[in-house]
C-alpha positions as CSV (number, residue, x, y, z in Angstrom):
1,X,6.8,9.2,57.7
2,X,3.8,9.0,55.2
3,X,4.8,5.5,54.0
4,X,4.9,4.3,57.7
5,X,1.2,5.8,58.4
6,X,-0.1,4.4,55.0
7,X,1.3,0.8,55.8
8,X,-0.2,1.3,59.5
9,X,-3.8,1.9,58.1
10,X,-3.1,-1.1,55.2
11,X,-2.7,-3.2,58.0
12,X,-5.7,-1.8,60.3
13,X,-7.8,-2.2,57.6
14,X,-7.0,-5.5,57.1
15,X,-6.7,-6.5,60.6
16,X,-10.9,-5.1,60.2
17,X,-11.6,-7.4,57.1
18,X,-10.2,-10.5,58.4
19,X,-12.2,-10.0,61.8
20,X,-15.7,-9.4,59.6
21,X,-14.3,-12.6,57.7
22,X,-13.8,-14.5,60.8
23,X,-17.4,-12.9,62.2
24,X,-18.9,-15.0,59.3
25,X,-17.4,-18.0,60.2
26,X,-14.5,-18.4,57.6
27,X,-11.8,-18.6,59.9
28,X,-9.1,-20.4,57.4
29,X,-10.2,-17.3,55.1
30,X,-9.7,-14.8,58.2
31,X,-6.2,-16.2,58.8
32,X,-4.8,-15.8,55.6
33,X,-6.3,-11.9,55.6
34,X,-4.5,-11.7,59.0
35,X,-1.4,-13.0,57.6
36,X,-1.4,-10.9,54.4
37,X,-2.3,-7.3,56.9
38,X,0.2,-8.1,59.5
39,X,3.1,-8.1,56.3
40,X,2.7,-3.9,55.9
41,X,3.3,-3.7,60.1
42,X,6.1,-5.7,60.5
43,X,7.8,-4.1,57.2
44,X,7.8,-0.7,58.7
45,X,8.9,-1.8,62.2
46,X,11.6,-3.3,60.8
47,X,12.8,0.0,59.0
48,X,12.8,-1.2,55.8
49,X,9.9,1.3,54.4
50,X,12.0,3.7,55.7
51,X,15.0,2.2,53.6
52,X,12.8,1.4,50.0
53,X,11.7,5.5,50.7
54,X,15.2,6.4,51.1
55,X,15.9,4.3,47.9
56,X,13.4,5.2,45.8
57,X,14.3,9.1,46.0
58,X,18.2,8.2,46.1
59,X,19.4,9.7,42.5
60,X,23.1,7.2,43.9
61,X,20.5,4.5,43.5
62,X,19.1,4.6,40.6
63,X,22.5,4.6,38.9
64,X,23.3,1.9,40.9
65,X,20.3,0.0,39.7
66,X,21.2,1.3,35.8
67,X,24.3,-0.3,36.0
68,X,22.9,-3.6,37.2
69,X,20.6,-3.8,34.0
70,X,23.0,-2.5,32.1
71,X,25.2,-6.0,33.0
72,X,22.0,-8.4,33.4
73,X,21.7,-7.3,29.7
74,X,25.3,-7.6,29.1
75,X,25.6,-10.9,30.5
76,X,22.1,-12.1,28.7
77,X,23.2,-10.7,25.5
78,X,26.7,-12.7,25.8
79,X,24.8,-15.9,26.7
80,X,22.7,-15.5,23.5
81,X,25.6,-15.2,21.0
82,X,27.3,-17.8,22.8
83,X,23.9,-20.1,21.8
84,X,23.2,-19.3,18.6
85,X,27.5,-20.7,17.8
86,X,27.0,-23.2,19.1
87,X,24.1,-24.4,17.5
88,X,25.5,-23.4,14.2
89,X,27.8,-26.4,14.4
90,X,30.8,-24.5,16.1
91,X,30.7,-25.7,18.9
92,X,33.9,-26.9,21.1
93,X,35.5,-30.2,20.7
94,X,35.5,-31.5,24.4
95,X,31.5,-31.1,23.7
96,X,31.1,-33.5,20.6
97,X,33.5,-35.7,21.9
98,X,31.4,-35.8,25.3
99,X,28.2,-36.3,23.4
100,X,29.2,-38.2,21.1
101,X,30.5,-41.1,24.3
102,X,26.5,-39.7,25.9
103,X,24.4,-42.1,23.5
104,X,23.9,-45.1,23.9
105,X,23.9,-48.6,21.4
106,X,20.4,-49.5,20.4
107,X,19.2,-52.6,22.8
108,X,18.8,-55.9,21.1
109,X,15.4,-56.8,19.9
110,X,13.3,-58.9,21.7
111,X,12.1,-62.4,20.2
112,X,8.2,-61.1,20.7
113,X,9.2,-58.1,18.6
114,X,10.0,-60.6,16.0
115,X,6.3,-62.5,16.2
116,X,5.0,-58.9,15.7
117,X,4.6,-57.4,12.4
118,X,6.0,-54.2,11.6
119,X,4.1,-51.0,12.3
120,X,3.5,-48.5,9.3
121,X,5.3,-45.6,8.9
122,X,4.6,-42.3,9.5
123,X,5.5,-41.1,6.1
124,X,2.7,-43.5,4.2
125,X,-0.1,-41.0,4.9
126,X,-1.4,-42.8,7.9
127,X,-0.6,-41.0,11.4
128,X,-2.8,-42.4,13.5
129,X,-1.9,-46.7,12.6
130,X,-0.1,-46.9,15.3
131,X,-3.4,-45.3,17.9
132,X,-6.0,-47.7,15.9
133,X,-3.4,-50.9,16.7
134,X,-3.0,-50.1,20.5
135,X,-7.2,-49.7,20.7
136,X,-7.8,-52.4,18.6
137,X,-5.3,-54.8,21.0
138,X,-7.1,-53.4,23.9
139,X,-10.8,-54.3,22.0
140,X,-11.8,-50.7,22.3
């Protein structure tokens, strides 16, 4: 009974800062305080305040909820292992086989790659070579 009258006055209040809001002219702003007040109302005349009260004091619950994180964490803890095998290399062989077939052969290269020369690499000390080519080509 005292969750239903405290989610009544949530939403009278509200209902009283969205009409001030809407008083100054900022109806789009007034709306969206409507929307949010109206949420407490219509939560405790569909009985379910009433039903998170009767959960929350519900010792059957609790358990119940105990044993759901107790297999979330289960489940999450399973997942985990089952990660760190199989990127240790153990990993099935349906799985290498299928990514193994997943890449692809390099495409052919063009005849304008050809005209080009080669780009540095990145291991000669010079990271940004490839940046300072695409603005030079671009006269930036």
């Amino acid at each position: 009974m005292l969750a239903e009258t405290i989610c009544s006055a949530v939403s009278a209040a509200g209902l009283g800062i969205a009409a001030i809001t809407a008083y100054r002219r900022r109806f789009l702003a007034a709306a969206r305080i409507t929307a949010y007040s109206l949420v407490p109302l219509g939560l405790v005349l569909t009985g379910a305040v009433e039903w998170l009260v009767d959960t929350a004091f519900s010792p059957t619950a609790w358990v119940g909820f105990g044993l759901l994180g107790g297999a979330w964490l289960l489940f999450m803890t399973t997942r985990a292992v089952e990660r760190r095998r199989v990127g240790a290399g153990k990993e099935p062989k349906a799985a290498k086989g299928a990514q193994r077939d997943a890449i692809a052969p390099a495409p052919a290269p063009s005849r304008d790659a050809a005209a080009r020369p080669a780009p540095k690499s990145a291991g000669t000390g010079d990271d940004f070579s490839d940046i300072e080519a695409i603005l030079k080509k671009h006269g930036i």
